[in-house]
N, C-alpha and C positions, 0 to 999 in steps of 0.2 A: 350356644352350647351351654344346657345347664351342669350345676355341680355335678352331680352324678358320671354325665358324658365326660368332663373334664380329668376326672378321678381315673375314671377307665383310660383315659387317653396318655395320661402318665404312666400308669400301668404298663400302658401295651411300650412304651417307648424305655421302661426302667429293666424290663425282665430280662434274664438270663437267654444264650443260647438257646435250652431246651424248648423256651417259651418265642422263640424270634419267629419263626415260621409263620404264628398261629399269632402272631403282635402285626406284624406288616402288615395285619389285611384291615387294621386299621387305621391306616393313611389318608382316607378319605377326610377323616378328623384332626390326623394329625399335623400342624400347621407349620412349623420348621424345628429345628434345636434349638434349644433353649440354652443361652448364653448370655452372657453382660456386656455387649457389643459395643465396638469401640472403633469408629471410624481412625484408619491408617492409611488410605489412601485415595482421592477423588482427583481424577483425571477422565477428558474425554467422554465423559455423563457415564462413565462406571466409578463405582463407590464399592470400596475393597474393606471392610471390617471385618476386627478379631475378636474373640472372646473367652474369657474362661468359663469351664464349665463344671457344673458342681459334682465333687468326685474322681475328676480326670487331674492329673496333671501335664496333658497337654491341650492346647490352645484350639479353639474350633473359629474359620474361617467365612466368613459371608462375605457376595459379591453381590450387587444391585445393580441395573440399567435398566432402561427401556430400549425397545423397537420397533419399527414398522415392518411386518412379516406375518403372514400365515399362520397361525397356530399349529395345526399340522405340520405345516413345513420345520418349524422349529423343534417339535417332537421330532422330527425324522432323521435331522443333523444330531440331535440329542442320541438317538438311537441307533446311529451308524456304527457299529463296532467297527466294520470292516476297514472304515476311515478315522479309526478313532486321533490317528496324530496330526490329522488336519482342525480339529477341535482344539486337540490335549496335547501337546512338543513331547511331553513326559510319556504319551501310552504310545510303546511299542508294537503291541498286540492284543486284541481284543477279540473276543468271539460271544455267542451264545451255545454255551454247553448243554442246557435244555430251554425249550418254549413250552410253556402250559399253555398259554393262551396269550392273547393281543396283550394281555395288561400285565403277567405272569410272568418272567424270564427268569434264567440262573446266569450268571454272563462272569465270563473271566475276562481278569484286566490285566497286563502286565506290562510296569513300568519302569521306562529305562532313566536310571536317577545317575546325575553327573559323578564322575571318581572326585573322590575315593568312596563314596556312599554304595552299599551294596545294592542290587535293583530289589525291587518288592513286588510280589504279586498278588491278586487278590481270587477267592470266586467273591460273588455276589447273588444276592436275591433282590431282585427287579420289581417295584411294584407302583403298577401307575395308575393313576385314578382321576375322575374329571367331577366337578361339583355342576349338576347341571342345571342349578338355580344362580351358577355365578358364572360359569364360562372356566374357570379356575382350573389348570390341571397340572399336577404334583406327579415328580416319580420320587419315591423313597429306595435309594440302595444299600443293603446292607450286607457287611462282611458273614459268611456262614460257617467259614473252616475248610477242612482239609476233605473235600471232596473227590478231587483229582489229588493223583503221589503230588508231591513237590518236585520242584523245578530246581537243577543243581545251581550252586552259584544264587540263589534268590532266599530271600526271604517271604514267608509268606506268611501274610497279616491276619491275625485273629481277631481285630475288634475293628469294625470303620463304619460311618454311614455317611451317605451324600445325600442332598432333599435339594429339586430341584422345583419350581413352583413360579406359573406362568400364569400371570393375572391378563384379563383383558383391560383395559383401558377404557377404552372409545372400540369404535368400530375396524379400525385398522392398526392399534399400539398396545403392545404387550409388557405390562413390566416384568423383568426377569431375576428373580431372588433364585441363587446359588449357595448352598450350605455345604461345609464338611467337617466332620470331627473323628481324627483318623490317629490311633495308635502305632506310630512308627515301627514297633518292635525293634529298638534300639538306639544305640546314640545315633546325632545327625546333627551335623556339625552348620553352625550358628548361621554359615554363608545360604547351606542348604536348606534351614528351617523358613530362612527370611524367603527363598523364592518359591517356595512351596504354600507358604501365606498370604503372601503379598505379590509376587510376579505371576505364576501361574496362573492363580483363579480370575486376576483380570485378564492376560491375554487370553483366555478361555475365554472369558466374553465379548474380545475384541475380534476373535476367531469365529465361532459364533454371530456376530454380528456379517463379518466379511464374507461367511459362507449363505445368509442368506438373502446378503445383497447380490451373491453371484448366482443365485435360482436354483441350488443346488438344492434338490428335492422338492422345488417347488410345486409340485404337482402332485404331492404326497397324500394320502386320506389315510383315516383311523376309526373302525367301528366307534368304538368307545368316545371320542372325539364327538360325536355325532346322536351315539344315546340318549335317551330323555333321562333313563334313572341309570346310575351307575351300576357295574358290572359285579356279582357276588362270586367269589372265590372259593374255591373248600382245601383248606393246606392240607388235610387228609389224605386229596388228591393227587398230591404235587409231591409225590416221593421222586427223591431227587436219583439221578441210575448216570 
């Protein structure tokens, strides 16, 4: 990547709402959140690191392993909303509110967070992409607003992104980097910050892991997976309804 691409790729990751739409679709480049990472926890070959992040006063979370599994397969457990609390303890319900296409999705999440913490919900824009001179394939999610009313009793989040990013290895081992930098929308009390950091995103890769030792979607395939050049989007397109 030279300076110029690099320029732009900060760009696409610093902008405003108005501009997130028309920023996502450059995720092909964009390679995780940017943070001062700070291992907190290695256990069982996942490695759970924190970090701060310039401009946030809240803490952005990475998790690291390897696996032996499918690529597809792995996107697919990734992309299960229907089963999202077989992945996530924390997602109660998940759906796709609209599909643009294989790599395109709006996807609502909503998460049931222990008492006395209020639950949170999100939508999201879904965007996944495959580098297909590495094998490398990224989904970038990010919080968009208030598309659907609000949910009584929840809070719903205005700022979050997750960057999910599966290297090949060898021929049958995938490392798995797990990113989030997610504004709470208010207090959350120290018990619940620590497992939201540090508990969750490793069992999510311990879960993760379980699900695709047990063939659960093993059979899976994905255009895009499979494309020689990646897939061009038009956010023009994608009005969201």
């Amino acid at each position: 990547m030279d300076n110029q691409q690099a320029t732009q790729t900060k760009k696409c990751v610093s902008t405003l709402f108005a501009a997130m739409l028309s920023a996502l679709f450059c995720a092909q480049t964009v390679l995780a959140i940017e943070a001062d990472w700070e291992s907190k926890r290695l256990e069982d070959g996942i490695e759970v690191l924190t970090g701060n992040v310039e401009g946030s006063a809240f803490k952005a979370v990475r998790s690291v392993t390897t696996m032996v599994a499918p690529m597809a397969q792995l996107v697919a457990i990734i992309r299960d909303t229907a089963n999202c609390s077989d992945l996530s303890e924390l997602c109660k319900e998940a759906y796709a509110h609209k599909v643009v296409s294989e790599t395109q999705l709006y996807i609502y999440n909503y998460n049931d967070l222990p008492w006395p913490v209020t639950d949170r919900d999100a939508m999201t824009h879904v965007v996944w992409s495959r580098d297909a001179s590495t094998g490398t394939v990224r989904m970038r999610a990010t919080v968009v607003g208030d598309i659907i009313p609000p949910k009584k009793k929840t809070i719903r989040l205005t700022y979050g992104e997750t960057v999910w990013i599966l290297t090949p290895q060898d021929s049958t081992t995938i490392k798995i980097v797990s990113e989030s930098h997610i504004d709470p929308q208010g207090s959350v009390p120290a018990w619940i910050t620590n497992k939201l950091l540090l508990d969750a995103p490793f069992d999510t890769l311990q879960n993760l892991r379980k699900l695709a030792a047990s063939d659960r979607h093993a059979t899976a395939t994905f255009e895009f997976l499979s494309a020689k050049t990646p897939p061009l989007e038009n956010s023009a397109s994608a009005e969201i309804n």
